[in-house]
Structure formats: structure tokens, C-alpha cells
N, C-alpha and C positions, 0 to 999 in steps of 0.2 A: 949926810947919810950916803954910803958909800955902795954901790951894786951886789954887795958881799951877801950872800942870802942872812936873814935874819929870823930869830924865831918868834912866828905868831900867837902869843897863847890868846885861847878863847876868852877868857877870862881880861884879858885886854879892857881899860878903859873906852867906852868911845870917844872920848875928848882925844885919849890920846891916840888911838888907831886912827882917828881924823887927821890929827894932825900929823902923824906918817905917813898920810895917804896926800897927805897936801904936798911932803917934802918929797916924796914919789915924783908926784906932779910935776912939780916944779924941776927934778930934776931931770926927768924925760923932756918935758920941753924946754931946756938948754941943749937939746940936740947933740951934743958933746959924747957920747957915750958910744962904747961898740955896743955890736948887736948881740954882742951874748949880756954885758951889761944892760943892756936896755929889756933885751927878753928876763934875766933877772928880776928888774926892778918892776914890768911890768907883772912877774906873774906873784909878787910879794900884793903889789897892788890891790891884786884880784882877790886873794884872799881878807886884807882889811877891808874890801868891799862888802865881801860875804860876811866878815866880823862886822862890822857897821848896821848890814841890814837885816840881820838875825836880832842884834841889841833892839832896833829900833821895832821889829817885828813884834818882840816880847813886850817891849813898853806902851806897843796899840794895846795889845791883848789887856796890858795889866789897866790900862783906861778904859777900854771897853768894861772890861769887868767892873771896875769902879761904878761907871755910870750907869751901869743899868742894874744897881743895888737900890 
């Protein structure tokens, strides 16, 4: 995964928004990147965060609802 902006749709898997958010990871702390690459990769980051915990938000909700039917 390369610093090149890429596009996040909502609609994104969480498995796989996770697993860009690992490859993020991993390639920020190789330390290796300029700071416009690094500012890049972290603000791709930020967004599969928000995509991550909006999924997971919706999947409380949808448990919650379940159990207290």
C-alpha cells in the first residue's frame, strides 16, 4: 500500500477496512516515509477508523435490539 490517497467507501467491509488500517499501520511504523507520505497515510487511517467504528456501532445497536426482544 502505497501513501497515494485512496478511496474509502462507506460501504467498505470491516474485515477489509481492518485489514488497510493494519497495512496503514504497519507502514507508518517502518518509519521510512516522508511527512507528506506519512500525513497521507495517517489521515486515510483516520477515516477507516471512523469506517470501523460506525460498523461496529450499528452491530451494538443491531444486538442490543435483538436481545431485548
Amino acid at each position: 500500500m502505497s501513501g497515494k490517497n485512496i478511496e474509502i467507501n462507506e460501504n467498505i467491509k470491516y474485515e477489509d477496512a481492518l485489514k488497510m488500517l493494519e497495512q496503514i499501520t504497519e507502514k507508518l511504523e517502518q518509519g521510512d516515509n516522508s511527512l507528506e507520505e506519512s500525513l497521507k497515510l495517517f489521515e486515510q487511517g483516520t477515516k477507516l477508523c471512523d469506517v470501523c467504528y460506525k460498523q461496529l456501532e450499528n452491530a451494538r445497536q443491531k444486538v442490543t435490539e435483538i436481545t431485548q426482544k
